[in-house]
C-alpha positions as CSV (number, residue, x, y, z in Angstrom):
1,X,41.4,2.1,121.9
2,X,39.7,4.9,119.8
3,X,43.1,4.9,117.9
4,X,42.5,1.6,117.1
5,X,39.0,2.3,116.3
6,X,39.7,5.3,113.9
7,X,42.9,3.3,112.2
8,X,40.3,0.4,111.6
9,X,37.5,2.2,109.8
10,X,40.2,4.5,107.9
11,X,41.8,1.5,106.2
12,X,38.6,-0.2,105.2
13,X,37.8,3.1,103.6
14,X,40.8,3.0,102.3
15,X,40.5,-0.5,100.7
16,X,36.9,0.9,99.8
17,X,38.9,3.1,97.5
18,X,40.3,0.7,94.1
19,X,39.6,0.7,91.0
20,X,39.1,-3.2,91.4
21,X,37.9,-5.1,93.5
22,X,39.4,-8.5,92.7
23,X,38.2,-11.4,93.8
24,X,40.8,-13.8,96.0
25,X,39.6,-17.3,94.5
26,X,42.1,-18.9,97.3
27,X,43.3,-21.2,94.2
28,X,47.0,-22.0,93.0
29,X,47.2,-20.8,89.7
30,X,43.3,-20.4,89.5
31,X,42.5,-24.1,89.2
32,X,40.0,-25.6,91.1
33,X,39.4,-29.4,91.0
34,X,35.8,-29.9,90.0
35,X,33.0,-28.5,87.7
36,X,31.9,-25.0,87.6
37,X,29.0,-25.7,89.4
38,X,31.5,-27.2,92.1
39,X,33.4,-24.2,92.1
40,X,30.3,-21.7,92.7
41,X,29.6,-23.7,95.3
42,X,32.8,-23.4,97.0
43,X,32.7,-19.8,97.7
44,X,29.5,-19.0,98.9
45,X,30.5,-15.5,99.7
46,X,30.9,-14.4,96.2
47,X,28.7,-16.9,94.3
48,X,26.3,-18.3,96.6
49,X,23.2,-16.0,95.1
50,X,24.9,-16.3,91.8
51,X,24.7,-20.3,92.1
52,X,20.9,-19.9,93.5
53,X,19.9,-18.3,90.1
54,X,21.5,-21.1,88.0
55,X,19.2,-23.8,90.2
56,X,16.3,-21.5,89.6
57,X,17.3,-21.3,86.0
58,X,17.3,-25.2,85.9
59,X,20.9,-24.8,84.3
60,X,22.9,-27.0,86.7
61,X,23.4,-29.3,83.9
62,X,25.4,-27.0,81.8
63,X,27.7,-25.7,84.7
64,X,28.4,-29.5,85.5
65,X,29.8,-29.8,82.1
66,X,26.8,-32.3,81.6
67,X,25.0,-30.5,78.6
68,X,25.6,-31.4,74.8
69,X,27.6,-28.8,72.9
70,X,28.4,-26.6,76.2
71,X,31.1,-29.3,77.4
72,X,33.4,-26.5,77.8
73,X,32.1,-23.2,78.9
74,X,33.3,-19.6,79.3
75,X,30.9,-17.9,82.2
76,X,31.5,-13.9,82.5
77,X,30.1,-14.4,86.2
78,X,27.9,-12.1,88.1
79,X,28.5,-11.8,91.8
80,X,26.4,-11.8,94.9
81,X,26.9,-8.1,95.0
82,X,25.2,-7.3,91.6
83,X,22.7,-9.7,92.0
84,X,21.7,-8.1,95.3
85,X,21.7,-4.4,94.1
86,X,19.3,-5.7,91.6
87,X,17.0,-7.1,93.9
88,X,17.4,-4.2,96.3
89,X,16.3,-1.9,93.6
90,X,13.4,-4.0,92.8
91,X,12.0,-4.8,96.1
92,X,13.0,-8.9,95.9
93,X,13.9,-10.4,98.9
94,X,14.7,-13.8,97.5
95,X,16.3,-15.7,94.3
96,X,12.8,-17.7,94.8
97,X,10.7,-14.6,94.1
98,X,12.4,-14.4,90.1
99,X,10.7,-15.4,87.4
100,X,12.3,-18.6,86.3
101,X,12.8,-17.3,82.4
102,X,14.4,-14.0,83.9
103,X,16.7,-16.0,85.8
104,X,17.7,-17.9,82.4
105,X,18.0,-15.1,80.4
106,X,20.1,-13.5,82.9
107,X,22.6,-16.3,83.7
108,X,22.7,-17.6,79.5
109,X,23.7,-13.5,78.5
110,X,26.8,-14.1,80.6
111,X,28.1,-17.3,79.2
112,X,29.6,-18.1,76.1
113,X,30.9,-21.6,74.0
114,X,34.1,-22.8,74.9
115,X,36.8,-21.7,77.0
116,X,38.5,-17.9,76.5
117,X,41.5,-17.9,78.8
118,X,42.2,-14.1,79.4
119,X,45.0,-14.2,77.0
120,X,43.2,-15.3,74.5
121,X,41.8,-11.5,73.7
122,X,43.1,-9.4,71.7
123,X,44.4,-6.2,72.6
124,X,41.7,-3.0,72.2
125,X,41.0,0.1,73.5
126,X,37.8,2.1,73.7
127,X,37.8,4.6,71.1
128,X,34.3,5.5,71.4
129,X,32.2,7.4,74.2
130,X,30.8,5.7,77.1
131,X,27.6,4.7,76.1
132,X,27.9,4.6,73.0
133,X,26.8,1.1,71.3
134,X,29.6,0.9,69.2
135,X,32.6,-0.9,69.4
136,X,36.4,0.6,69.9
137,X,39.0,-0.9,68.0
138,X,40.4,-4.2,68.6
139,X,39.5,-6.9,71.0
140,X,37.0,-9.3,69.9
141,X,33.1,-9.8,69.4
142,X,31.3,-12.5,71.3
143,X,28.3,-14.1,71.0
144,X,26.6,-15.2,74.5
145,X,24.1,-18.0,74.8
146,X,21.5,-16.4,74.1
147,X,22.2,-14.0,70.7
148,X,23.1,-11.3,72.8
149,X,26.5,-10.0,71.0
150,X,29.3,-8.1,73.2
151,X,33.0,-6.8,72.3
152,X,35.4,-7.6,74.8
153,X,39.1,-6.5,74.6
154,X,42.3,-7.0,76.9
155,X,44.3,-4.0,78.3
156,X,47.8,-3.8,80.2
157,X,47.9,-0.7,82.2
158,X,50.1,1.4,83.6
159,X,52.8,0.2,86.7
160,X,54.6,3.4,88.5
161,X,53.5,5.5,85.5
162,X,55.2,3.4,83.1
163,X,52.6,2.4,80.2
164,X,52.0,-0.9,79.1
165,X,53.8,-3.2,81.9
166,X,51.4,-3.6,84.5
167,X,48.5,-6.2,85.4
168,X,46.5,-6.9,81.8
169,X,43.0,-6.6,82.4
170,X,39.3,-7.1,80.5
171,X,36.7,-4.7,79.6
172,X,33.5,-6.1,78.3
173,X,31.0,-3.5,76.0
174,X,27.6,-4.9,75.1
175,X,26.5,-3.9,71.4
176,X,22.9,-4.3,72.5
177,X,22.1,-2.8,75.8
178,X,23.6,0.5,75.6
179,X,27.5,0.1,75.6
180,X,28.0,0.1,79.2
181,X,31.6,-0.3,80.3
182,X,31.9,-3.4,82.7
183,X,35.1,-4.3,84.1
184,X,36.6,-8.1,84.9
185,X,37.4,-8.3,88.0
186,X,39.1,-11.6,88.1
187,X,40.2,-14.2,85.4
188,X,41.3,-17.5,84.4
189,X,39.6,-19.5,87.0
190,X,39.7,-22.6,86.1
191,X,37.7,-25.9,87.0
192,X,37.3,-28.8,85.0
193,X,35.1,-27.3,82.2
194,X,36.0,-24.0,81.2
195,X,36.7,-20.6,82.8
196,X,35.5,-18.1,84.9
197,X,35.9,-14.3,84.2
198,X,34.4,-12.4,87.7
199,X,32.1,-9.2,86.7
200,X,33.4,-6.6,89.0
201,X,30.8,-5.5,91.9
202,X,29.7,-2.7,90.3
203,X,28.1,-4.6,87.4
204,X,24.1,-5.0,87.3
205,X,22.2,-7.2,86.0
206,X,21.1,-7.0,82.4
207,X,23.9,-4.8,81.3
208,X,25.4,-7.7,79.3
């Protein structure tokens, strides 16, 4: 039994461990039949707080697809997880407990007109340091819903050390908030109006 024990909490260290931590959608070939807001509300685990803000934000309009000019949406998506640390670090216990603008702000910085499939974006890399504000080369510059501007480029990495065949990934920069790398998590989920790009759990709120 304390085998068991020890073998249970060394693999969920273990799993603790990647450099991703993608997000199983549970959907064949990442469609999901319904609206974005549909889909937020299908997977409460990741989403659920994520899905509270948009209410709060009065926004469920535009993730329904129901708002003129945002018919089609591209939503670099916060999780539950970064959401949380955020209100861990600032003493809020509740989605209720934000200020309604915040909540806007927050939610409009992360999407962007139209829909941006994953291999849509260019190739880049990162030429410059960490936090600094500018750009690397390639990729491509977005502009989110509200003004905020943000380069974002695609990647293929590495598969048993060989460069350049394995999975192809997104890396997000914003060119207004300090240059903070934020990694994608998931991509290319897909309800009826646009796409969803997953912020990985590491990502806090207001870096993009």
């Amino acid at each position: 039994m304390k085998y068991i024990l020890f073998m249970g909490i060394f693999f969920l260290l273990m799993s603790c461990n990647t450099k991703y931590n993608i997000i199983d959608t549970g959907l064949a070939n990442g469609k999901f039949a319904g609206n974005m807001y549909e889909y937020l509300q299908s997977s409460s685990y990741d989403w659920d707080s994520t899905r509270l803000m948009i209410e709060r934000a009065d926004l469920v309009d535009l993730f329904e697809g129901k708002r003129e000019g945002f018919e089609q949406i591209t939503f670099f998506g916060p999780t539950n997880h970064s959401i949380r640390r955020y209100m861990l670090r600032e003493g809020i216990t509740s989605i209720a407990e934000m200020d309604q603008k915040f909540c806007y702000e927050m939610i409009m910085r992360c999407v962007v007109k139209g829909k941006h499939m994953r291999d849509d974006i260019p190739r880049g890399k990162n030429t410059a340091n960490e936090y600094d504000e500018n750009q690397g080369t390639g990729g491509t510059v977005f502009t989110g819903a509200m003004g905020n501007r943000f380069w974002i480029y695609s990647f293929q990495e590495s598969y048993n050390d060989v460069a350049g065949v394995g999975a192809v990934v997104l890396y997000i920069k914003s060119l207004e908030t300090g240059g903070t790398m934020i990694d994608v998590a998931s991509t290319d989920i897909e309800p009826t109006n646009g796409v969803v790009h997953s912020l990985h759990y590491n990502f806090t709120l207001g870096e993009l």
